[in-house]
mmCIF file of the C-alpha atoms, coordinates in Angstrom:
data_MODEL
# 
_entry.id   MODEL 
# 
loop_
_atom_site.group_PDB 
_atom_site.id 
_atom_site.type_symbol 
_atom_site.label_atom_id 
_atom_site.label_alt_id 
_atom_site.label_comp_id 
_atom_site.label_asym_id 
_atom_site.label_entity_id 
_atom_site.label_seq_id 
_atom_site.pdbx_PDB_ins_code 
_atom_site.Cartn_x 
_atom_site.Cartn_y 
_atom_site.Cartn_z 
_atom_site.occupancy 
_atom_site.B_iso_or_equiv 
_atom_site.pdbx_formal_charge 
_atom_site.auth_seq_id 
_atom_site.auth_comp_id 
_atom_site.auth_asym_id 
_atom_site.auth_atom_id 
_atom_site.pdbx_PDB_model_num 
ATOM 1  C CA . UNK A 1 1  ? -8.988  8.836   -21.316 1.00 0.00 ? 1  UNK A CA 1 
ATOM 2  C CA . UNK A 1 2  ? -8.565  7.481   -17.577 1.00 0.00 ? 2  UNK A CA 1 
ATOM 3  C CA . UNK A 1 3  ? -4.426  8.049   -16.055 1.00 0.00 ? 3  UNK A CA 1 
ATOM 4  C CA . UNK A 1 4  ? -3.024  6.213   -14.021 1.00 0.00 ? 4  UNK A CA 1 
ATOM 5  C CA . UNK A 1 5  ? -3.676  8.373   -10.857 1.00 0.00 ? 5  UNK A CA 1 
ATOM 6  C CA . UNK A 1 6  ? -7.356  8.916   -11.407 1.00 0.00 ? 6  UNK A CA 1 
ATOM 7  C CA . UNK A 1 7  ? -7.575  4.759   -11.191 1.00 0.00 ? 7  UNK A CA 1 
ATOM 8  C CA . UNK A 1 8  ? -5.295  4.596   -8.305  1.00 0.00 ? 8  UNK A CA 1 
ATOM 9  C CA . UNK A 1 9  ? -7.478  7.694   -6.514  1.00 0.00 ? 9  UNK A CA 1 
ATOM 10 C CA . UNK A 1 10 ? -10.903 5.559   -7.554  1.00 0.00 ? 10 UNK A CA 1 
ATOM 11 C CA . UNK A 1 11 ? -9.129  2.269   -5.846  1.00 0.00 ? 11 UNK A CA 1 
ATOM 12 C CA . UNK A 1 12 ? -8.131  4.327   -2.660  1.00 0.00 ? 12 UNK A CA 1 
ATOM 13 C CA . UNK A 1 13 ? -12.412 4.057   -2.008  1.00 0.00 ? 13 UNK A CA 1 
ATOM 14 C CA . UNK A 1 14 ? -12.325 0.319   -2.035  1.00 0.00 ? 14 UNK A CA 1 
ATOM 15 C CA . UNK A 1 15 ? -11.880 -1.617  0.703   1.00 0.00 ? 15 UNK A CA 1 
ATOM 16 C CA . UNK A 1 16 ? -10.585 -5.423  1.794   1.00 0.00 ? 16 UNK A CA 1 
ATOM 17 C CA . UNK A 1 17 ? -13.449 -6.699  3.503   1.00 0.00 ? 17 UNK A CA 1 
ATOM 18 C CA . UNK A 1 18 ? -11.644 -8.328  6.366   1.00 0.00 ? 18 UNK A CA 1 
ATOM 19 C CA . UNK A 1 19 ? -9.477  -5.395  7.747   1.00 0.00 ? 19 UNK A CA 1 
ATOM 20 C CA . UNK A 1 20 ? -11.781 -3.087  6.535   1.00 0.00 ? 20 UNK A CA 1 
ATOM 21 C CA . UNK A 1 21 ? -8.902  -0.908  4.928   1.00 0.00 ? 21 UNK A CA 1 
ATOM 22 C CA . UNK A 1 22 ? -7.840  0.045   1.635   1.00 0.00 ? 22 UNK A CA 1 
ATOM 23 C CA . UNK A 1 23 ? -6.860  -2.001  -1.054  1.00 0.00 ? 23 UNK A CA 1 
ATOM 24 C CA . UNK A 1 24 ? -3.975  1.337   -1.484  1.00 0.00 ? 24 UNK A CA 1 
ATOM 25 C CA . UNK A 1 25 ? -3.301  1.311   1.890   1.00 0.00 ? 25 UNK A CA 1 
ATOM 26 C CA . UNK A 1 26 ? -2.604  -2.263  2.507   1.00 0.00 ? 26 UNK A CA 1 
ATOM 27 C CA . UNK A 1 27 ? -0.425  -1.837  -1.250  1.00 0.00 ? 27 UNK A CA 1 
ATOM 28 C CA . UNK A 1 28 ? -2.488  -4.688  -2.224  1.00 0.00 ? 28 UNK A CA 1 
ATOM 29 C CA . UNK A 1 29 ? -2.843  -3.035  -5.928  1.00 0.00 ? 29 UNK A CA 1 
ATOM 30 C CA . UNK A 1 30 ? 0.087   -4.169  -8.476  1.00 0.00 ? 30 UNK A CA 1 
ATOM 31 C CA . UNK A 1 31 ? 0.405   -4.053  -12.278 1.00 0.00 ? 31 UNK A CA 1 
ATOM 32 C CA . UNK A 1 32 ? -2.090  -1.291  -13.182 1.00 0.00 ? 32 UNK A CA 1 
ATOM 33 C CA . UNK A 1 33 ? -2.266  -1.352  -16.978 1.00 0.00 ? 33 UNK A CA 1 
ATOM 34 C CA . UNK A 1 34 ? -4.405  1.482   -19.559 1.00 0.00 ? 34 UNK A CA 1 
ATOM 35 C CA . UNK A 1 35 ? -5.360  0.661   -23.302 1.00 0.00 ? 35 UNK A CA 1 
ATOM 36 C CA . UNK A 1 36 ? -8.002  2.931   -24.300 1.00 0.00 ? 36 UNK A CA 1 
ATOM 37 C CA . UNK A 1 37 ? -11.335 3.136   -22.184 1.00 0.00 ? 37 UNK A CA 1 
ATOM 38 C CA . UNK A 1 38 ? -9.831  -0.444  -20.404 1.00 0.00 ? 38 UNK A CA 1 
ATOM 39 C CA . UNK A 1 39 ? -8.018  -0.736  -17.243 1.00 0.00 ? 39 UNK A CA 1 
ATOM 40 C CA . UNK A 1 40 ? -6.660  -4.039  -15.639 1.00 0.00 ? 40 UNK A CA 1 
ATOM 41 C CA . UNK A 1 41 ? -4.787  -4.793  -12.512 1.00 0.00 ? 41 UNK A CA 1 
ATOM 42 C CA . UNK A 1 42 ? -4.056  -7.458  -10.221 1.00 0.00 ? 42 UNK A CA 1 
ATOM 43 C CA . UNK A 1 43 ? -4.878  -7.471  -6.898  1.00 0.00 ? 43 UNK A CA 1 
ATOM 44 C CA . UNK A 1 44 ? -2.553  -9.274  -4.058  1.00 0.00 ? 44 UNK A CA 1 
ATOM 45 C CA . UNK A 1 45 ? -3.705  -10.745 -1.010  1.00 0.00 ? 45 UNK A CA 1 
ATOM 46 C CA . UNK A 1 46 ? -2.907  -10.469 2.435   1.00 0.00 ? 46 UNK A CA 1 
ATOM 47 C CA . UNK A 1 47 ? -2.159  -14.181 2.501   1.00 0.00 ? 47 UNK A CA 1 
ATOM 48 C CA . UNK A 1 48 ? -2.616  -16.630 -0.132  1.00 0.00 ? 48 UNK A CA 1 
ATOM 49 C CA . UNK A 1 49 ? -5.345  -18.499 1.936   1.00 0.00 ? 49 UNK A CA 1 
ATOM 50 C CA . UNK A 1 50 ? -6.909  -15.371 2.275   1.00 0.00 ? 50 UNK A CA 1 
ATOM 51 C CA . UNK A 1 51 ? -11.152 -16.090 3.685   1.00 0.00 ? 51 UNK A CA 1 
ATOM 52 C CA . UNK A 1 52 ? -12.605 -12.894 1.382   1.00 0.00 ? 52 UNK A CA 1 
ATOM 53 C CA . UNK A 1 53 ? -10.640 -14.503 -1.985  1.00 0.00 ? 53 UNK A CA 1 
ATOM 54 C CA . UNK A 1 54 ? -13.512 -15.801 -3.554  1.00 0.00 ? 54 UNK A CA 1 
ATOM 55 C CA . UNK A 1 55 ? -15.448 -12.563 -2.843  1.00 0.00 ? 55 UNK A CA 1 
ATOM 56 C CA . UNK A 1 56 ? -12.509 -10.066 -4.033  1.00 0.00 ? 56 UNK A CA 1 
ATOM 57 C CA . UNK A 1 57 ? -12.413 -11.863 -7.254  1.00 0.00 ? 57 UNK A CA 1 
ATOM 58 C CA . UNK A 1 58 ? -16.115 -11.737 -7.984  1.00 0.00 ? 58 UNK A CA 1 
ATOM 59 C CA . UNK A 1 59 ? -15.978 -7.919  -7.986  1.00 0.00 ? 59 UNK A CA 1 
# 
């Protein structure tokens, strides 16, 4: 079973494509949620017109 810290360690090795820094760092990662082998959380951009949204979504 994944905790909470293991996903928050596996997000600090992703990055936002435009500043080319952590989705951690930049505290861009809310709401992280566990049931069984499935993990969910939402991701908050810089600004809501943000140029990369379409490609942060589609991973």
């Amino acid at each position: 079973m994944v905790n909470r810290e293991a996903v928050i360690e596996a997000l600090r090795h992703v990055q936002e494509p435009e500043l080319g820094q952590e989705l951690i760092t930049l505290n861009m990662v809310r709401d992280i949620v566990m049931e069984g082998d499935a993990v969910r959380f939402t991701v908050v951009l810089t600004t809501p017109v943000c140029p990369v949204k379409a490609d942060i979504k589609a991973r």
